[in-house]
LOPA-732075 format. One line per 8 residues: number of its first residue (from 0); for each residue x, y, z of N, C-alpha, C. Coordinates in steps of 0.02 Angstrom, whole numbers, plus 32768, in hexadecimal, padded with zeros to 4 digits. Example, Ala and Ser with C-alpha at 12.3 -4.5 7.8 and 13.67 -1.06 7.14 Angstrom:
BEGIN
0 = 8294:7EE4:8186:8267:7F1F:8186:8294:7F5B:8186 | 8282:7F90:8162:82AC:7FCB:8165:8285:8002:818A
//
This chain:
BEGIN
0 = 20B9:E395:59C9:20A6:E3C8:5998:20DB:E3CE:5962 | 20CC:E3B3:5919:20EE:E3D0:58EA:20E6:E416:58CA | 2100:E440:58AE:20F5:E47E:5886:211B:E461:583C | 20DD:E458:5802:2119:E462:57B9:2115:E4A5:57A4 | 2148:E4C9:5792:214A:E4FD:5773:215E:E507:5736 | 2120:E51B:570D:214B:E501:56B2:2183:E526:56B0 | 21B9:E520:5683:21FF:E529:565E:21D4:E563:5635 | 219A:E568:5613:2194:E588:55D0:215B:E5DD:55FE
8 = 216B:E5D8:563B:214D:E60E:5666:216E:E656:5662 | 2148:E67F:5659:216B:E6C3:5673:217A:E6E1:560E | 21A5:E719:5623:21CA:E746:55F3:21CA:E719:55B6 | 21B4:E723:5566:21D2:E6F5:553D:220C:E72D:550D | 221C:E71B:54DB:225D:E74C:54B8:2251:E786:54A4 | 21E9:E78B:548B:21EA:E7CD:546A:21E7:E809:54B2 | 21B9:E7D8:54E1:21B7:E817:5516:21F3:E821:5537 | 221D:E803:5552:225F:E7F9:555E:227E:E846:554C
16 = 227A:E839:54FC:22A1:E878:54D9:2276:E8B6:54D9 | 2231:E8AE:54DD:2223:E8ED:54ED:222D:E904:551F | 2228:E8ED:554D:222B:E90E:5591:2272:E92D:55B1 | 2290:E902:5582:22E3:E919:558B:22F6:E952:5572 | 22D0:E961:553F:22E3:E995:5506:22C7:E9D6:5522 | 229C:E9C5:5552:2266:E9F7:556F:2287:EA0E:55AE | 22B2:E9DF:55CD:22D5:E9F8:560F:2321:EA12:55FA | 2343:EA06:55BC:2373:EA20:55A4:2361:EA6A:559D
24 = 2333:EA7A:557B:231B:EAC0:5565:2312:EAE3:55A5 | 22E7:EAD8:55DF:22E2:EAE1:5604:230E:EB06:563B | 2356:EAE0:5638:2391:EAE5:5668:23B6:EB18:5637 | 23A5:EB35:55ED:23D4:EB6E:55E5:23C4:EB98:5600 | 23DD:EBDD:5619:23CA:EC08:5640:23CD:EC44:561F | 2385:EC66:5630:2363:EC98:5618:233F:EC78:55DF | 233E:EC55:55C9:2304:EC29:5596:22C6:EC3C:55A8 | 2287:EC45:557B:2251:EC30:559B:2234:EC03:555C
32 = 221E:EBCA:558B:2215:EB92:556F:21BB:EB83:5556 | 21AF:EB62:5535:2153:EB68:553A:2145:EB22:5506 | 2117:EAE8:5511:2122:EABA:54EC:20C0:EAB3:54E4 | 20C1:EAA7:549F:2090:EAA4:547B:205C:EA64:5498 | 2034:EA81:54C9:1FFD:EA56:54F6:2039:EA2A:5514 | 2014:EA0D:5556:2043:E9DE:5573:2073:E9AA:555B | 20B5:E9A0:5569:20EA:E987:5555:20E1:E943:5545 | 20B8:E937:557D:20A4:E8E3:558D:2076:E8E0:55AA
40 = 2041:E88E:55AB:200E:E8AE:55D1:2018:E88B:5618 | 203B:E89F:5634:2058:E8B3:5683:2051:E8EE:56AD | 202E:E8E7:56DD:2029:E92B:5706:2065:E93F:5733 | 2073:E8F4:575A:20BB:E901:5784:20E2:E923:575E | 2104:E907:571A:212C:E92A:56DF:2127:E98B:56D2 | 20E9:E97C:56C8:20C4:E9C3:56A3:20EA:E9E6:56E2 | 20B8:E9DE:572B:20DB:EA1B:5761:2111:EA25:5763 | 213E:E9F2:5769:2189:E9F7:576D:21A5:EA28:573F
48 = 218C:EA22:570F:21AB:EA57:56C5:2194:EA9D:56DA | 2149:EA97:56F3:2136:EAE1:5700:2162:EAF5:572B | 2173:EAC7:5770:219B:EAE6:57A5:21EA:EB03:578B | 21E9:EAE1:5744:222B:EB04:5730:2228:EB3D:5701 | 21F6:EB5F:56EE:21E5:EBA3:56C3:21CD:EB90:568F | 21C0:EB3C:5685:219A:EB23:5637:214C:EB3B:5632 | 2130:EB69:55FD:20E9:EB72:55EE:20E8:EB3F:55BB | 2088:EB2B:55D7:206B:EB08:55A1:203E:EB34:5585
56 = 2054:EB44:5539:202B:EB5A:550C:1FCD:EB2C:54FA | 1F9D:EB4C:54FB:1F65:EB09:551D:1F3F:EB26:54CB | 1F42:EB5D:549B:1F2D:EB73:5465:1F60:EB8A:5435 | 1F42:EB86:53F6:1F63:EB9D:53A2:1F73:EBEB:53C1 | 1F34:EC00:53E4:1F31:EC47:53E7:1F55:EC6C:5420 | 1F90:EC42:5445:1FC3:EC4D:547D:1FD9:EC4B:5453 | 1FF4:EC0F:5420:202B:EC15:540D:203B:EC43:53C7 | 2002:EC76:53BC:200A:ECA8:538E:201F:ECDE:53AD
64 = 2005:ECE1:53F4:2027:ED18:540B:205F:ED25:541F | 207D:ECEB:5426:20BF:ECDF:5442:20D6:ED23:5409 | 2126:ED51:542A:214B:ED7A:5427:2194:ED4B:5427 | 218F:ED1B:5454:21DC:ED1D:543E:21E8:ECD5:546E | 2212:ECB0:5467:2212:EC7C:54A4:2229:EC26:5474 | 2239:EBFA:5494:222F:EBB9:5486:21F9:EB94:5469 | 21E5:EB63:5443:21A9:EB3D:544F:21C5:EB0D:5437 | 21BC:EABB:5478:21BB:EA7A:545C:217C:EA5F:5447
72 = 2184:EA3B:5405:214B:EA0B:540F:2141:E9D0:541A | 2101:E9C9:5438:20FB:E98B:5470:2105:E94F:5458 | 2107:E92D:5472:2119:E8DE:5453:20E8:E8C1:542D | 20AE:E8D9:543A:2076:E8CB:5421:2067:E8EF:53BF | 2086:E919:53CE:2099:E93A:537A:205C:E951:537C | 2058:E979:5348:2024:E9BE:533B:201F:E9C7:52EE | 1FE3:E9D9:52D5:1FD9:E9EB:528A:201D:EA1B:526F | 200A:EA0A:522C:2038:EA46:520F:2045:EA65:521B
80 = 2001:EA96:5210:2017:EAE3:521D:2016:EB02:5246 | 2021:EAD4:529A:203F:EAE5:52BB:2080:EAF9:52AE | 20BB:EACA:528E:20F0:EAD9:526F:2105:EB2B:524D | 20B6:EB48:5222:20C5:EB72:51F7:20C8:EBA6:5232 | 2098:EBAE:5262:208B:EBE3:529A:20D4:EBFB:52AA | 20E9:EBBE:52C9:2135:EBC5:52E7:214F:EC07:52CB | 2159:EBD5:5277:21A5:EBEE:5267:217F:EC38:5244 | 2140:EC4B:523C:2138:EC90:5225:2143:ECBA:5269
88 = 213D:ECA2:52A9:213D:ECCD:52E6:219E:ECDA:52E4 | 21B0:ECB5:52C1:21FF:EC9F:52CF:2207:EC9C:5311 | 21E0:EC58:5312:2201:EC41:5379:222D:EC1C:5370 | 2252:EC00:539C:2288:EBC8:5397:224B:EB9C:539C | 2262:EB59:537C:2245:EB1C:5379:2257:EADC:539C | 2255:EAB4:53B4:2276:EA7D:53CD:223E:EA39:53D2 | 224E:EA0A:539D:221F:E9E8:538D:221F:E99F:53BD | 21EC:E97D:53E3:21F3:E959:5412:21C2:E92F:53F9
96 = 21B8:E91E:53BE:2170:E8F4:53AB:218B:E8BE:53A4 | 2155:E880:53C8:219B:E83D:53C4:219F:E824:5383 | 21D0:E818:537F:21DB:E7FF:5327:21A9:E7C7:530D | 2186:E7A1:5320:2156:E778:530F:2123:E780:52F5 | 2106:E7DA:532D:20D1:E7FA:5317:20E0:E814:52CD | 2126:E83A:52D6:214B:E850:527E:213D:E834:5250 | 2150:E7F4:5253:2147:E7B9:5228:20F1:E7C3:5211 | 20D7:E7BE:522C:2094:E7B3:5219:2074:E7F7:51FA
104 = 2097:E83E:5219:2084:E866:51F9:20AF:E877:51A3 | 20F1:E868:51A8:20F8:E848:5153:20BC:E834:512C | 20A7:E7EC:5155:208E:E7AA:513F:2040:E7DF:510D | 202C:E7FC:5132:1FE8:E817:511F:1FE0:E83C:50F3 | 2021:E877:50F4:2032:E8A7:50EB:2043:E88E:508A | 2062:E852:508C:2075:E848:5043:2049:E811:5022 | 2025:E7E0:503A:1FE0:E7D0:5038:1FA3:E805:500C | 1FA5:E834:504A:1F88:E87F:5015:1F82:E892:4FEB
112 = 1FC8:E891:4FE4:1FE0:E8CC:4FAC:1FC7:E88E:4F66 | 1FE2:E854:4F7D:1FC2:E820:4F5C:1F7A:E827:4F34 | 1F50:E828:4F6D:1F02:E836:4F4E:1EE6:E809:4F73 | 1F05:E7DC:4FA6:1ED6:E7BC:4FDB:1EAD:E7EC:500B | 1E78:E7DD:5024:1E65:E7EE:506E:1E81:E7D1:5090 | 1E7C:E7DF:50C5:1EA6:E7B8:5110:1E68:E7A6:5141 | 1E66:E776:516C:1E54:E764:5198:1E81:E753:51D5 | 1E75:E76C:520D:1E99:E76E:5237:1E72:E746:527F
120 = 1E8D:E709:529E:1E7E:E6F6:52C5:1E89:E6F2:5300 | 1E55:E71E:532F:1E6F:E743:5362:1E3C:E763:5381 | 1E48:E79E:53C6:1E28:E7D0:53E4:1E25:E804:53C7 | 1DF9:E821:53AB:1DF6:E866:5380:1DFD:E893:53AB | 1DF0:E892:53F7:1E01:E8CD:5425:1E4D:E8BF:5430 | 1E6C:E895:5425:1EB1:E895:5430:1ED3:E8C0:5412 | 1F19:E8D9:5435:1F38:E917:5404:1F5F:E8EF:53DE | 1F82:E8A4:53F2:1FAD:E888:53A7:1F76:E883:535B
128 = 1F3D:E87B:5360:1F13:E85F:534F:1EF3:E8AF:5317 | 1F06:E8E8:5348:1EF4:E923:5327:1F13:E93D:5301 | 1F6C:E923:5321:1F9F:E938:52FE:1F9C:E927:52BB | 1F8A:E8D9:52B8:1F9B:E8A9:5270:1F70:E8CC:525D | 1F22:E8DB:5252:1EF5:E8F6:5227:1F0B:E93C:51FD | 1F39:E95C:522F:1F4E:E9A2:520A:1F80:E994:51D3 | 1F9C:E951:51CF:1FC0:E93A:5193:1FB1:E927:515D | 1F79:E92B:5156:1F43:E8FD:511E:1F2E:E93D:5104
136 = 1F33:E930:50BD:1F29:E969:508C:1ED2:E94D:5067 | 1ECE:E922:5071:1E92:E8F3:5060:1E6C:E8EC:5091 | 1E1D:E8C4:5099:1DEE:E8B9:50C0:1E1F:E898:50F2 | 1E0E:E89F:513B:1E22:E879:516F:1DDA:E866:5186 | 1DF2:E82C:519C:1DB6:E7F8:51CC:1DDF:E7DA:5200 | 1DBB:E7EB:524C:1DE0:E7CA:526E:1D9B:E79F:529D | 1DAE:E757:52A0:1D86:E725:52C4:1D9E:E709:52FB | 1D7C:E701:533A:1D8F:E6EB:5375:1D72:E69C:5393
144 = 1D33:E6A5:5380:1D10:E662:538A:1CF8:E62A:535B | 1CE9:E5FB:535B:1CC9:E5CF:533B:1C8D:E5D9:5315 | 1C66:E605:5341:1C3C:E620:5339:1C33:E650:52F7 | 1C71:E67D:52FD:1C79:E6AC:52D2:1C76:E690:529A | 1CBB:E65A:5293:1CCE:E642:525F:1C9E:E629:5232 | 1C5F:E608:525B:1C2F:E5D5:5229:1C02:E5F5:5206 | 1BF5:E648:521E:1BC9:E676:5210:1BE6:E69C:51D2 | 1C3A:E69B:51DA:1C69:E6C7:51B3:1C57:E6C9:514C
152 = 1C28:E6EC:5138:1C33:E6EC:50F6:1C5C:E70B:50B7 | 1C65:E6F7:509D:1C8F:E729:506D:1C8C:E726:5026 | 1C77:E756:500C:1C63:E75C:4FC2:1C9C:E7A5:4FA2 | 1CE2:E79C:4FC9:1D0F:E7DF:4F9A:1D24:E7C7:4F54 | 1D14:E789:4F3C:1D3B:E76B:4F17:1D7D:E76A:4F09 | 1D9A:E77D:4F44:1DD7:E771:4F4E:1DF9:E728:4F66 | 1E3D:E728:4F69:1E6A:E6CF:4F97:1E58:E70F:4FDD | 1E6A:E6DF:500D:1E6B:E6F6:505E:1EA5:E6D7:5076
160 = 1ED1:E707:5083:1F0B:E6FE:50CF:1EF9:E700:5108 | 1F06:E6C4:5125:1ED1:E6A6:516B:1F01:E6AA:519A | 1F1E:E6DE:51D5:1F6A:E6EC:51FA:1F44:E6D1:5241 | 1F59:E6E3:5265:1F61:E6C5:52B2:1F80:E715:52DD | 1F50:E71D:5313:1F76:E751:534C:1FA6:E70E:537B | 1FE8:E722:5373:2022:E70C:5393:1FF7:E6D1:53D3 | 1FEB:E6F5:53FF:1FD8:E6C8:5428:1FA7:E6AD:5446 | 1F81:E692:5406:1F2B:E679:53EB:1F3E:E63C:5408
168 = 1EFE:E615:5424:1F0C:E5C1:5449:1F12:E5A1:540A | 1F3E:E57D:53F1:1F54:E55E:53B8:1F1E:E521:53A3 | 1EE8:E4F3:53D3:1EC2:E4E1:53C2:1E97:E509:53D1 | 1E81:E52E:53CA:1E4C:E554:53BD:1E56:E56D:5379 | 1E9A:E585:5355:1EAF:E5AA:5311:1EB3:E577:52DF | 1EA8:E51E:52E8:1EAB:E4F2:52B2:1E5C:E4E9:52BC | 1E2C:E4EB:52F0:1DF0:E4DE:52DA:1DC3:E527:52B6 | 1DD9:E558:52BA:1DB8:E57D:529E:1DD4:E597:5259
176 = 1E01:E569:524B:1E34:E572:51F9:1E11:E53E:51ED | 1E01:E504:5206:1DD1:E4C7:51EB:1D7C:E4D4:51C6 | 1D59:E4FD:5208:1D34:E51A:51E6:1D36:E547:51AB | 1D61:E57F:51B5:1D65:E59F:5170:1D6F:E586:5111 | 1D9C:E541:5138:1DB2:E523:5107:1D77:E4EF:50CF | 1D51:E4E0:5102:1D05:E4BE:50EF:1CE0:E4F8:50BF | 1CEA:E52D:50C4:1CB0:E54D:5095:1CD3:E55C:504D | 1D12:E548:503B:1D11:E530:5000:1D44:E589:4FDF
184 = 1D53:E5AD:500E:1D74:E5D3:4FF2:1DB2:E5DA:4FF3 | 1DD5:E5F2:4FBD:1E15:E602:4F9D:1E48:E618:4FEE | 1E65:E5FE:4FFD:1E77:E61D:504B:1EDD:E5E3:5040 | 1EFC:E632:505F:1F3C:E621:5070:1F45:E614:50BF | 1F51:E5F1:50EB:1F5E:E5F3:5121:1FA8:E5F1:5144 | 1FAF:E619:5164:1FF1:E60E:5183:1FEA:E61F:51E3 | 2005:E5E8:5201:1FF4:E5F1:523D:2038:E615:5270 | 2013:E648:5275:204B:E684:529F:2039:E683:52D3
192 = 2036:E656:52FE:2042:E656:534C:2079:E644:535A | 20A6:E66F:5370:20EA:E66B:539A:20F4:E614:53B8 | 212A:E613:53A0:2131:E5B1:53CF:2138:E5C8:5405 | 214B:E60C:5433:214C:E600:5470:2106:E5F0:549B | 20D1:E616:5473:2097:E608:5486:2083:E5BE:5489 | 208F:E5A6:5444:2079:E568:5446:20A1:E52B:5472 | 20D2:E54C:547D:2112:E50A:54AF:20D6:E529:54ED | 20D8:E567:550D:20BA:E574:5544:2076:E54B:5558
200 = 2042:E54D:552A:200B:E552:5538:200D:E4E8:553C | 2032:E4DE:5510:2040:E47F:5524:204C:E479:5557 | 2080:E48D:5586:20B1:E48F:55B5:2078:E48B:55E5 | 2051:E4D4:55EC:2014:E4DE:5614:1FE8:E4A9:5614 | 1FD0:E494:55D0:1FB4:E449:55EB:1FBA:E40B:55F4 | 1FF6:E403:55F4:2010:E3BB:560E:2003:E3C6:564D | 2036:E3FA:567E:2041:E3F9:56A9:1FF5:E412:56E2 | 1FC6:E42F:56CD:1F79:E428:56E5:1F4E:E3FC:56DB
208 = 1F66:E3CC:56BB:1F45:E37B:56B3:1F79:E34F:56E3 | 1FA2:E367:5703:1FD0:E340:5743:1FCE:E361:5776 | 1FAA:E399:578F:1FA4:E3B0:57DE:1F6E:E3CC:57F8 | 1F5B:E3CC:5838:1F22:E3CD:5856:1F00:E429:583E | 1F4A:E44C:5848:1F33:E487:5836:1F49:E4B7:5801 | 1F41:E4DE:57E3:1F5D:E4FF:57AA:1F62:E547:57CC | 1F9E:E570:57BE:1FAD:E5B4:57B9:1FB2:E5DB:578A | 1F99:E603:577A:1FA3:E633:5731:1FB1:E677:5737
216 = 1FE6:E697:573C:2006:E6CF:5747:1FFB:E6FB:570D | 1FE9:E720:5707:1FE3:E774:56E7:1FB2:E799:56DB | 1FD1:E7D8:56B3:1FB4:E810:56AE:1F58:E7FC:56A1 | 1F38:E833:56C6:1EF5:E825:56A3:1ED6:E814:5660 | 1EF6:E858:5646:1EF5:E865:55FE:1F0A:E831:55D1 | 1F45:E809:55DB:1F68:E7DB:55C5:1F4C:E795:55B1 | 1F4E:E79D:555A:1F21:E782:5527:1F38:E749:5541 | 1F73:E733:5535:1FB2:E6EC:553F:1F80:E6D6:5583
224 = 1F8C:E6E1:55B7:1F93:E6D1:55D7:1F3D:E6C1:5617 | 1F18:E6E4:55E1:1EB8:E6CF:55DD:1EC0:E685:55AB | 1EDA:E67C:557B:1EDE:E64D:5551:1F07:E60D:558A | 1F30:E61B:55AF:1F4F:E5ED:55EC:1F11:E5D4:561B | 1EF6:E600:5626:1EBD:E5E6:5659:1E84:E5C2:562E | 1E7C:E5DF:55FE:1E3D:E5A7:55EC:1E6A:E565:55D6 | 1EA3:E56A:55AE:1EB5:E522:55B9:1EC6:E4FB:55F4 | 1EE2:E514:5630:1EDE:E501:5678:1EA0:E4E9:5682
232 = 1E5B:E517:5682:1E2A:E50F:56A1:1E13:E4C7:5691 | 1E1C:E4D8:5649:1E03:E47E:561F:1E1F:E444:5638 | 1E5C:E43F:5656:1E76:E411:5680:1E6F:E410:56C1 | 1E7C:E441:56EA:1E6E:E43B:5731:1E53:E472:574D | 1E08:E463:576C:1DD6:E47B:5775:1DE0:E4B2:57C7 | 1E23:E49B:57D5:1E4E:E4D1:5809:1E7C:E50C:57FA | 1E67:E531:57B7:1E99:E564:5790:1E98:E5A3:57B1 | 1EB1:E5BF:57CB:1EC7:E601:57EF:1EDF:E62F:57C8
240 = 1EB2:E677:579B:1EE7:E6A8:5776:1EF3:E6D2:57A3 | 1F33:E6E5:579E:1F39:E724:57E3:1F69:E74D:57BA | 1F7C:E789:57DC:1FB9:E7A5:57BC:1FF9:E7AA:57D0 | 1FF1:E7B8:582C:2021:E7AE:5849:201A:E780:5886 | 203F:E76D:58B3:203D:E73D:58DE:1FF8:E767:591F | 1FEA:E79D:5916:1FC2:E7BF:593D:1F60:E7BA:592A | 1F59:E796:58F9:1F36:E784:58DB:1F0C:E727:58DF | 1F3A:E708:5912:1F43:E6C7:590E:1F34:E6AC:595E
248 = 1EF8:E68D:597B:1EE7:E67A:59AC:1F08:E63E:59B6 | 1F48:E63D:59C4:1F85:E5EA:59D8:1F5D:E5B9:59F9 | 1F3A:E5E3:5A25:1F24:E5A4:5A68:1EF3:E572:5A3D | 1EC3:E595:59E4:1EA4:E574:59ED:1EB4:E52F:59A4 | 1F01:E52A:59AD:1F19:E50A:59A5:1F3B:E4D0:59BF | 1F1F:E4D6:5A0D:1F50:E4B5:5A2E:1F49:E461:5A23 | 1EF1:E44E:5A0C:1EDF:E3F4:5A0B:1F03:E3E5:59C6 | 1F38:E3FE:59BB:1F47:E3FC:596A:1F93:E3CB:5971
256 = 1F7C:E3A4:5940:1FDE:E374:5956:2007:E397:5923 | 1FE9:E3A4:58DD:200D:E3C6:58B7:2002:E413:5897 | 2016:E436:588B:1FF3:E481:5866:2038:E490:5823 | 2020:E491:5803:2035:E4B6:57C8:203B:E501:57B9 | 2079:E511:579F:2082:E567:5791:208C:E56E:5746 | 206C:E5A1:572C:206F:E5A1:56F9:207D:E604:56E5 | 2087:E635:56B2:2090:E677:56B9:2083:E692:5678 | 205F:E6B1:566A:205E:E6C9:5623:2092:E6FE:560C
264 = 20AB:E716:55CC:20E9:E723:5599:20F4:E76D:55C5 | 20D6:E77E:55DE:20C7:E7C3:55F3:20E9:E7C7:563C | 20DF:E787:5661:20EF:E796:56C5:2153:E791:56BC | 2161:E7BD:56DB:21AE:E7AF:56F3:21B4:E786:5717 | 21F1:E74E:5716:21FD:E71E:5758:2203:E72B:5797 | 2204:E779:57BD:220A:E77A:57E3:21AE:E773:5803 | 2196:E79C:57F5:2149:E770:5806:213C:E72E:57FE | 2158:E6F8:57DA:2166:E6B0:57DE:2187:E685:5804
272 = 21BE:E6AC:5805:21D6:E694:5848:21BA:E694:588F | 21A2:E6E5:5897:218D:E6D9:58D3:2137:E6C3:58F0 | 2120:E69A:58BD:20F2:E685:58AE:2102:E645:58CF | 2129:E61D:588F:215D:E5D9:58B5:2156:E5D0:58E5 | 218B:E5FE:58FA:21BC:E5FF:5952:2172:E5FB:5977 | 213C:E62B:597E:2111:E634:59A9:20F7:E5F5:59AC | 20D0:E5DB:598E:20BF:E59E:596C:20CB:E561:599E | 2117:E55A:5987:2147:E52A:599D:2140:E53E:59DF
280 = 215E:E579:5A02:2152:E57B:5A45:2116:E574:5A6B | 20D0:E586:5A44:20A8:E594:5A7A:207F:E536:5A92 | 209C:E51E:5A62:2073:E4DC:5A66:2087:E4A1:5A78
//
């Protein structure tokens, strides 16, 4: 039995720093801490914070009522005027949005002011995805499928800024910039998917086109790491999403010579590890 376990698995830099920033706040004492919808989309994570006095704010309309207290925001970043809420409540602020997402909310933000519309390619139920839209002072369009795209018309007579949610499957974000690009309109493109995504989601399929079985570690919720499994799935038709090792039937791994691990931006290594180790031991 081999186990490969990608290098590009687990924590990447933006969640890294949020979560750090979130357990720093956390450990001052008498703080009360409260971070704008979940930090990450990790549940193991999330409890742990609750078990330490962290509230998740889950509405605009919690966080109007807020009186007095902390608020990080999530890595995932949040519209504007979320921003304005804050600072008229005068809460402390502590900003945890990964800089990539930043980047892109610039990107739109001065695009705008420009006189482009934006198109955004992505999950519209996603909160990075909700966040970027609250930056756009202009029409937002956000497209997820192929589908969408071929249907997508546009008569603003405006150019179009064509962005990317951070961790969109990167061939999936050049064929539906391909389509757009066919109907002949005025369009800037710039592709904002994080390279960690894109090193990740390669990594993931090399290494599920070389083993009998595939592992895919995280959060439910976790955009990254749904985008892991369907590229897994496309290679090896043995893909397992779980979240934690309690989730994962070993035995019925056992006719397997090789299995692959893979973790979306969101799982801590310590659920990877002991994913591994189990792995390795039980077989």
């Amino acid at each position: 039995m081999k186990v490969k376990t990608a290098k590009s698995a687990g924590f990447c830099f933006g969640v890294r720093r949020a979560v750090d920033k979130v357990y720093q706040q956390a450990a001052i004492e008498g703080k009360q801490v409260y971070t704008y919808g979940p930090i990450i989309h990790n549940e193991e994570v999330v409890k742990d914070l609750e078990n330490r006095g962290v509230r998740v704010l889950h509405s605009e309309q919690e966080l109007a009522d807020l009186e007095n207290g902390t608020v990080i925001i999530r890595s995932h970043g949040v519209p504007e005027r979320i921003y304005h809420i804050i600072e008229e409540k005068n809460l402390e602020l502590v900003d945890a949005t990964c800089p990539f997402v930043k980047k892109i909310h610039k990107i739109v933000r001065e695009q705008s002011q420009n006189g482009k519309d934006i198109v955004i390619i992505g999950n519209k139920d996603h909160p990075e995805v909700e966040g970027i839209v609250g930056w756009c002072s202009t029409k937002a369009f956000v497209l997820k499928t192929e589908e969408e795209a071929e249907t997508f018309t546009y008569s603003g007579g405006k150019s179009l800024c064509i962005v990317s949610q951070t961790t969109f499957n990167y061939k999936k974000f050049n064929k539906l910039v391909e389509i757009l690009a066919k109907k002949g309109y005025d369009i800037l493109v710039l592709n904002t998917i994080c390279n960690a995504t894109e090193e990740r989601q390669k990594e993931a399929q090399q290494i599920a086109s070389e083993v009998d079985a595939m592992i895919v570690i995280g959060g439910r919720h976790s955009s990254n790491t749904q985008k892991l499994f369907e590229i897994c799935n496309q290679e090896c038709e043995n893909t397992y999403y779980i979240q934690t090792l309690e989730d994962l039937d070993v035995h019925s791994l056992q006719s397997m010579s090789c299995v692959g691990i893979t973790a979306g931006a969101s799982t801590p290594y310590n659920i990877i590890e002991e994913v591994q180790n189990n792995v390795r031991n039980e077989l």
